[in-house]
C-alpha positions as CSV (number, residue, x, y, z in Angstrom):
1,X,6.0,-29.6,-21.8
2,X,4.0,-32.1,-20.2
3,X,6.0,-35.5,-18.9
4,X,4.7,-39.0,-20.0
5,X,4.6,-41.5,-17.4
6,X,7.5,-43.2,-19.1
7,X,9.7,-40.0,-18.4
8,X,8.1,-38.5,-15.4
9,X,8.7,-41.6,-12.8
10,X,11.9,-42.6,-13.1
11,X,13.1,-38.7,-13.4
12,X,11.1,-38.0,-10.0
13,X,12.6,-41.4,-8.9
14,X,16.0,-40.5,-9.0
15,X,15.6,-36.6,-8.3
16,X,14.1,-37.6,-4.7
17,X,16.8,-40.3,-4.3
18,X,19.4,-38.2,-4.8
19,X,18.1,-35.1,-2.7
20,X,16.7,-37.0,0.2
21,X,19.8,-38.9,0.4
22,X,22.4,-35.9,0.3
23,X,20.0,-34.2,2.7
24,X,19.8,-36.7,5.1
25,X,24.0,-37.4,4.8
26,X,24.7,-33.5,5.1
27,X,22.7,-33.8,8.2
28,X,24.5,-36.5,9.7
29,X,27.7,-35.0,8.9
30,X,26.8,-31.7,10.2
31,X,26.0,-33.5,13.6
32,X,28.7,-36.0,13.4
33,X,31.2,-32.9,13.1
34,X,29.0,-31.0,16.0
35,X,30.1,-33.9,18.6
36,X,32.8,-35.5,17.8
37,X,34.8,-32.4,15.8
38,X,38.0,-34.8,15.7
39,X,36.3,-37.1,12.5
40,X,36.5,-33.8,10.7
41,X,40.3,-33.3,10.6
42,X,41.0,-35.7,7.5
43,X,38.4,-33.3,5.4
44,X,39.5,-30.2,6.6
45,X,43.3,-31.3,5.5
46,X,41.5,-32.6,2.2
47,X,39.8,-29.4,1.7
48,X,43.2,-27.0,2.4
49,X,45.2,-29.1,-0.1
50,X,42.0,-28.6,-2.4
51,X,42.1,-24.5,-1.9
52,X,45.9,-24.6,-2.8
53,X,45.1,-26.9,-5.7
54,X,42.7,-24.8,-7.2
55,X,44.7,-21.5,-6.2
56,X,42.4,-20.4,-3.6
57,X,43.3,-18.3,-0.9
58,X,43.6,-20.1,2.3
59,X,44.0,-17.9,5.7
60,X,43.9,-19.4,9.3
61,X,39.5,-19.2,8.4
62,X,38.5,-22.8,7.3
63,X,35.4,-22.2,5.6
64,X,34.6,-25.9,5.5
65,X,32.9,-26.0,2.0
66,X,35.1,-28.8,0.6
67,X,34.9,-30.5,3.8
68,X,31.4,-30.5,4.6
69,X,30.6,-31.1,0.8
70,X,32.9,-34.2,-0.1
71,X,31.9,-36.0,3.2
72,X,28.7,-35.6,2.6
73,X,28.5,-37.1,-1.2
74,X,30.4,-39.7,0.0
75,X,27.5,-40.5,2.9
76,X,25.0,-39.7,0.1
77,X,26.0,-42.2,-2.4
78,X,25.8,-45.0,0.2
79,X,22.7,-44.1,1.3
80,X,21.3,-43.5,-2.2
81,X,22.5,-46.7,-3.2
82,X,20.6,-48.6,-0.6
83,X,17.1,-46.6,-1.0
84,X,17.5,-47.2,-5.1
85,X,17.9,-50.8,-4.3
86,X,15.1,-51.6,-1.7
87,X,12.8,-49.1,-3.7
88,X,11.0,-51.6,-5.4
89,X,10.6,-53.0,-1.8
90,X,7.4,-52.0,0.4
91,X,9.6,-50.8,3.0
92,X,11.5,-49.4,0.5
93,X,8.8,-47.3,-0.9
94,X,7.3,-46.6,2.4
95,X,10.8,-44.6,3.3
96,X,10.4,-42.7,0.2
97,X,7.2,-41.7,1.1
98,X,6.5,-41.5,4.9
99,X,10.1,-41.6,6.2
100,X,11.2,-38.8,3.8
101,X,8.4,-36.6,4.9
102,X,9.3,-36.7,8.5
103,X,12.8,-36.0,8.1
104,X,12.0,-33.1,6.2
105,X,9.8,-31.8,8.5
106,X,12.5,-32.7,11.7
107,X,15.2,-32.4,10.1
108,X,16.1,-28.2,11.6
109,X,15.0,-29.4,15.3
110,X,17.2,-32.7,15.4
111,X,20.0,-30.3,14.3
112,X,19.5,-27.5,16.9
113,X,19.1,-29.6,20.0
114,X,22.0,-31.4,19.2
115,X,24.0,-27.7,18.6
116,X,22.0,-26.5,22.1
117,X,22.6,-29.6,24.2
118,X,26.4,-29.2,23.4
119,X,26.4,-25.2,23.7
120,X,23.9,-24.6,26.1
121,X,20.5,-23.4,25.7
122,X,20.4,-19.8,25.3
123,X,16.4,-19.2,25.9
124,X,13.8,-21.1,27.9
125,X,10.3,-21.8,27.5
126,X,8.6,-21.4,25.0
127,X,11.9,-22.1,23.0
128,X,11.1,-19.4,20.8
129,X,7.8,-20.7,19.5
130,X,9.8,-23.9,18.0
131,X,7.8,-26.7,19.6
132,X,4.4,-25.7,18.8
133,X,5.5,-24.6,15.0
134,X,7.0,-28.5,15.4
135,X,3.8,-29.6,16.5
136,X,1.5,-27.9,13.4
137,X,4.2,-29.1,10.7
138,X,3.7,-32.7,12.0
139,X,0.1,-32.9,12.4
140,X,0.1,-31.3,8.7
141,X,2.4,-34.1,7.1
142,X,0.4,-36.5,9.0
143,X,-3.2,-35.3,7.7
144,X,-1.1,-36.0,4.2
145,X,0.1,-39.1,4.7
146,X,-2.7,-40.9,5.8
147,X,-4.5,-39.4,2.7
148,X,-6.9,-37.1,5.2
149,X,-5.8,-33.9,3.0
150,X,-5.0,-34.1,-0.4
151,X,-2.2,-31.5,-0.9
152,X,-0.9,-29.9,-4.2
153,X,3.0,-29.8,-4.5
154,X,2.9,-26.3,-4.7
155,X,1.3,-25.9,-1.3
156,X,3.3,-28.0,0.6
157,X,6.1,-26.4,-1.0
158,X,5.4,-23.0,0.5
159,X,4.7,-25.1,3.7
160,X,8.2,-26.1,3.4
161,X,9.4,-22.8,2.5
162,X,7.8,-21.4,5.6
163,X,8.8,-24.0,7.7
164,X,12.7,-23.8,6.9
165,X,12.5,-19.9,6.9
166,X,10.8,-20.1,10.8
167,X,13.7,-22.3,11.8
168,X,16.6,-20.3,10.1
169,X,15.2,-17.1,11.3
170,X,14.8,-18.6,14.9
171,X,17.6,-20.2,15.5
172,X,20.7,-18.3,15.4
173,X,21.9,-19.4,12.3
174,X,25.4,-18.0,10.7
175,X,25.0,-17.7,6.7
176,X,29.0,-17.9,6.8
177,X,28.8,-21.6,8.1
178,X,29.0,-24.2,5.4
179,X,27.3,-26.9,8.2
180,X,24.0,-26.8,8.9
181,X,24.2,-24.1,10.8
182,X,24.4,-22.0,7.4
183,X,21.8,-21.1,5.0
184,X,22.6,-24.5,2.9
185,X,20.5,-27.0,5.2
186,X,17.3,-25.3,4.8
187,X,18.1,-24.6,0.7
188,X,18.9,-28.1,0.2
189,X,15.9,-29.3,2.9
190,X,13.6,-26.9,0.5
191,X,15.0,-28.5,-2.9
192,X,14.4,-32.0,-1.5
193,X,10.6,-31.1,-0.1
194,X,9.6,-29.5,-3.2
195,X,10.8,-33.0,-5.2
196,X,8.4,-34.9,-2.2
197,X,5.6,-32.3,-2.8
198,X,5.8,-33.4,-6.4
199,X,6.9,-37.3,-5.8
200,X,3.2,-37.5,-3.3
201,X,1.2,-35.5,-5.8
202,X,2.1,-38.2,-8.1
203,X,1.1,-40.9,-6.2
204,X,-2.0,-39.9,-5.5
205,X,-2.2,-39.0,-9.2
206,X,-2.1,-42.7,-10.1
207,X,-4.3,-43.7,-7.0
208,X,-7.1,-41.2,-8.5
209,X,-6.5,-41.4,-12.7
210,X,-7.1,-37.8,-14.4
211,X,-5.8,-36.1,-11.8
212,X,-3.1,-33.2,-11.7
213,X,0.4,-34.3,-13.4
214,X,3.3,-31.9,-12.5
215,X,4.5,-29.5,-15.9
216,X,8.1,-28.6,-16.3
């Protein structure tokens, strides 16, 4: 079916709210954890009294689901409170649009040089490619934000997809972390760009009337 305006904007509204706030609190936790490990220990006794609740078998291996997962939505709904509040702001609206995009696209190298600068870099130059990759995915959300290219939300959600799957692939990643350093930064980072992909296609649907409107 086809959304009216009526449903459409305050659906997308809340969707990229609520993603680009749990994105960018799962971020900071993940970092937050990375450096200072010691601010974890209330959530990791939170999530071993939640595996015996439930009945799940707890060994000496903390998976850190629970852990990473409750500190995260408690980060989120903070931050999502403030961006829902100051949306109808200019500054407001120009985080949902601008801000939001470069996190996206910085989000996997703010991560890794914090997780290299503490662990020590284990390549040199040309850091496996990463800066100049960096370097093309900014100069391509910039082209889109100041309107130069007009991009469908499908493209710049294989962009995306591309772009998350060069930094997992690149970066030593473990898919049995439940931090960032697991496959859910760049699946949530995906979910939120493909929500922006369709939240900037519709703003430049109601700068240009007639244009594209997203289908679901």
């Amino acid at each position: 079916m086809v959304l009216n305006k009526d449903q459409l904007e305050p659906t997308l509204h809340f969707l990229h709210v609520a993603l680009i706030s749990m994105y960018t609190a799962f971020l900071a936790v993940s970092i937050i954890f990375l450096v200072a490990p010691n601010l974890s220990i209330p959530f990791v006794r939170l999530e071993i009294n939640i595996n015996h609740f439930l009945g799940i078998r707890q060994t000496d291996l903390i998976r850190g689901y629970f852990e990473y997962l409750i500190s995260s939505m408690i980060l989120a709904s903070c931050i999502g409170i403030v961006l829902h509040i100051s949306s109808g702001t200019k500054l407001g609206k120009e985080i949902l649009r601008s801000f939001a995009g470069g996190l996206l696209v910085l989000a996997p190298a703010i991560f890794w040089f914090f997780y290299y600068q503490l662990v020590g870099w284990a390549f040199g130059w040309p850091y496996q490619w990463a800066p100049l990759e960096l370097v093309g995915a900014m100069v391509i959300l910039t082209l889109v934000l100041i309107r130069t290219w007009r991009i469908r939300w499908w493209l710049s959600s294989l962009l995306f997809a591309a772009h998350y799957s060069f930094w997992y692939l690149r970066s030593g990643a473990n898919p049995d972390l439940a931090s960032y350093e697991g496959p859910w930064g760049p699946i949530l980072g995906f979910c939120s760009a493909v929500v922006w992909g369709i939240y900037i296609a519709r703003l430049e649907s109601q700068a240009a009337p007639g244009s594209f409107v997203p289908k679901c």
